[in-house]
N, C-alpha and C positions, 0 to 999 in steps of 0.2 A: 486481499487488497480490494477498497471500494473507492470509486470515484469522490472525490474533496471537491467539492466547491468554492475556489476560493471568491469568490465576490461574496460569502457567504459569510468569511471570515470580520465580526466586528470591534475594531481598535478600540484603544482607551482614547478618552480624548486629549487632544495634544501628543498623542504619540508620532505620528510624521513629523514633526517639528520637533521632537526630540531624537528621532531615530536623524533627520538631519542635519541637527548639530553638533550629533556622535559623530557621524561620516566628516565632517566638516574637520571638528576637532580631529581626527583619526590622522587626515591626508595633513590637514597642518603643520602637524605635530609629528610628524612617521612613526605615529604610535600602532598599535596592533590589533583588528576587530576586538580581540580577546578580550580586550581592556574596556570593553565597554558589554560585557555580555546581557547587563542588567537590560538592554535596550530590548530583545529578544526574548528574555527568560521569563519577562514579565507576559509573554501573548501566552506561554503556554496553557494555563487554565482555560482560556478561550479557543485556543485552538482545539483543545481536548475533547469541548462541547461537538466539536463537527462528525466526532467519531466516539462518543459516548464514552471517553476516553482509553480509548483502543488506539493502539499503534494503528497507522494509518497503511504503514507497508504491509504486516503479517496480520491486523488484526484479531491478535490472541486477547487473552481475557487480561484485563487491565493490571491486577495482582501481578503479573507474569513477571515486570518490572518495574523501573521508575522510567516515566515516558520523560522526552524532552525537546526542545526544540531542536533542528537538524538544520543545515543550510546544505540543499537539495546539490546546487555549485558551490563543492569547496571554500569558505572564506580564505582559506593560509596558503594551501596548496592542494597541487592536486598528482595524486601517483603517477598515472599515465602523461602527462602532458611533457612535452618531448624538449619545451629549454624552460629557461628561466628567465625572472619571477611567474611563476601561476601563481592561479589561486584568482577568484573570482572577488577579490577586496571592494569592487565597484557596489555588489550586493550585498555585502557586509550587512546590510538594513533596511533590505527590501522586503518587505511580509511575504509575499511573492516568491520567496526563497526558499521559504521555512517548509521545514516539513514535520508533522506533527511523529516521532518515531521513540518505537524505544530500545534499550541497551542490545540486547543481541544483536537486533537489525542495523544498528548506529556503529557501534565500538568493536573493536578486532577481539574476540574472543575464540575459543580454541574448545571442541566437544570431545571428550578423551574418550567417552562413555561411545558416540557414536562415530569416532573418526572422522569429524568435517573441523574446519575452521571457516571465519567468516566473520561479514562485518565491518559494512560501508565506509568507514572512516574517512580517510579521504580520496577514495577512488572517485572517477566520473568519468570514466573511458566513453569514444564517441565511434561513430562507424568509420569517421576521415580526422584522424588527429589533424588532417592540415588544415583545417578550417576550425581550429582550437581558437576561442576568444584571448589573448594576452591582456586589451584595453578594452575599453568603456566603450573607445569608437569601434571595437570590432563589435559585428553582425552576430549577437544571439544566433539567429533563424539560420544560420548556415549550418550550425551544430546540428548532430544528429545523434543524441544520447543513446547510450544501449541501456542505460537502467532504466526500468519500466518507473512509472510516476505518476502516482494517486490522483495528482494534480492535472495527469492528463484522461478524457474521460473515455480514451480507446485504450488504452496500458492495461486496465483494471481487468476487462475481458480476457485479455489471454493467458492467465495464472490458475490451473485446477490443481487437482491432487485427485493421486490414486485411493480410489478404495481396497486395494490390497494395502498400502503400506502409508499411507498419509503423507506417502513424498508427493513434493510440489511439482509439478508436472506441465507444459505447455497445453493451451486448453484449442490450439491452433494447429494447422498443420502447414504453415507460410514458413518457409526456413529463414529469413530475416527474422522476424518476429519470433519462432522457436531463440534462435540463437542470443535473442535478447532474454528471453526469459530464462535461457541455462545460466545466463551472466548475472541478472537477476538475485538467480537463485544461490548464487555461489555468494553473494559480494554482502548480500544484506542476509544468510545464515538463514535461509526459509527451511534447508536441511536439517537444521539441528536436529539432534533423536529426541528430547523433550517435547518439543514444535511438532513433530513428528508427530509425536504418540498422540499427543492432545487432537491435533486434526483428526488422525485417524478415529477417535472417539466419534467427532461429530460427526465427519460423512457419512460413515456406519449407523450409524442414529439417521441421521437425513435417508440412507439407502429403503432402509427399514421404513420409514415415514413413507416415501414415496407407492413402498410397495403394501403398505396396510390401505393409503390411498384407492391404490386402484382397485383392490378387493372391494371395498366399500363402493367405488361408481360401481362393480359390476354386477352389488346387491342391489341398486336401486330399480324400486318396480313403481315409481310414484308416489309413494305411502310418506308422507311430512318424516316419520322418525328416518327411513334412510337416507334421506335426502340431506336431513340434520346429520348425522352419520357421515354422512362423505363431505361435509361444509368444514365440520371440524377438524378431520382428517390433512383435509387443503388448508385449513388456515394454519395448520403446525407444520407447513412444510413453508408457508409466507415467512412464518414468524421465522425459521431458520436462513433463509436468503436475503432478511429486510438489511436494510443498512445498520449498523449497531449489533450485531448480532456476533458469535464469533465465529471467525474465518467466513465470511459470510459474502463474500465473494468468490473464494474457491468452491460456496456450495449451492453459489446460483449456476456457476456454471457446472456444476454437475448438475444440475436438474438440466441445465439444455442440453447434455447429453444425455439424459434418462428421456428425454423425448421419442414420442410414439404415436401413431398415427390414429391409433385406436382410442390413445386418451390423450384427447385435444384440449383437455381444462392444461396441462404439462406446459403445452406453448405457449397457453394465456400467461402462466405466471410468469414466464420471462421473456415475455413480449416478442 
């Protein structure tokens, strides 16, 4: 997972005045988000540029699935929410919703091969159901989600994985924060044994990078070639944590845990 910037995100034009004539017609009419999906499905190509078209939760490599737009609060309903009607129908077509995501991380599917099941559907569990939104006049800001959110630009930090086993792992030691990340990791299938194995590829690659790194600083005697030598070393451990990259958030923060006192280029790259 890497920080989204939504202000970053750019509409078609006239798309707010279509997205509110959908809502318009919707409430009118007691038609159903569903019924106007085309309002939504059309941002995906653009949304997909912000993440080089990588799922924005797992950021695996794009092949992996068919990505799609996600609406972060429930439009129809929502599992946990303790009466009825839920369902966040007010955002129905707010870009601001959306979440760039794909099929494992989105839809309930079931891992036979590794025993997990998983997949956001329409879960959105909160730390205090009693300050659940039902309406439009309820207070957003009283919520307090436990699913971690691209869109928020603290969430993204605390998602690692192990290099023994390429599970997803709290990269924290805050237990609010851990707690959100096991929910996290249950709900959008960061588990799966596929997910899995793929990660574990690249950490291992990244661990290995890191450690050919420091060999190379601890050959330099001044001389231009090893200097070169240890520049290129560091830029393939850049190019694995830059944003677009894959899992490329769970492998910045594994470099701030490969941090070490001795090799201080480590803390420059992740600030």
């Amino acid at each position: 997972m890497r920080w989204i910037d939504q202000e970053k995100i750019e509409l078609p034009e006239g798309w707010l005045a279509k997205a509110a004539a959908a809502r318009k017609e919707m409430d009118d009419n007691g038609l159903k988000p569903d019924d106007f999906s085309d309002v939504w499905r059309c941002l995906k190509d653009r949304f997909a540029l912000l993440s080089d078209k990588r799922c924005w939760i797992c950021e695996a490599p794009s092949a992996r699935s068919d990505n799609a737009i996600d609406h972060f609060r429930p439009k129809n309903r929502v599992a946990e929410a303790a009466k009825e009607p839920s369902g966040y129908r007010w955002l129905a077509f707010d870009y601001r919703n959306f979440r760039y995501i794909c099929t494992f991380c989105n839809s309930r599917r079931c891992d036979v091969l590794g025993g997990t099941a998983g997949g956001k559907a329409d879960h959105f569990p909160l730390r205090d159901e009693a300050v659940r939104a039902y309406l439009e006049t309820d207070d957003l800001d009283d919520e307090e989600p436990m699913l971690l959110d691209p869109c928020d630009e603290a969430d993204w930090k605390l998602l690692g994985c192990s290099v023994e086993s390429g599970h997803p792992v709290a990269a924290t030691d805050d237990a609010h924060d851990v707690e959100r990340v096991n929910i996290s990791i249950d709900l959008y299938h960061l588990h799966q044994d596929a997910l899995k194995k793929l990660r574990l590829t690249h950490i291992r690659d990244l661990d290995q990078k890191i450690s050919y790194a420091k060999d190379r600083y601890d050959e330099m005697d001044g001389t231009p070639k090893r200097k070169k030598k240890f520049k290129v070393a560091v830029m393939a451990i850049q190019r694995a944590i830059s944003p677009g990259a894959d899992f490329s958030g769970e492998m910045y923060n594994h470099v701030k845990k490969r941090r070490d006192n001795d090799y201080p280029w480590l803390q420059s790259l992740v600030g």
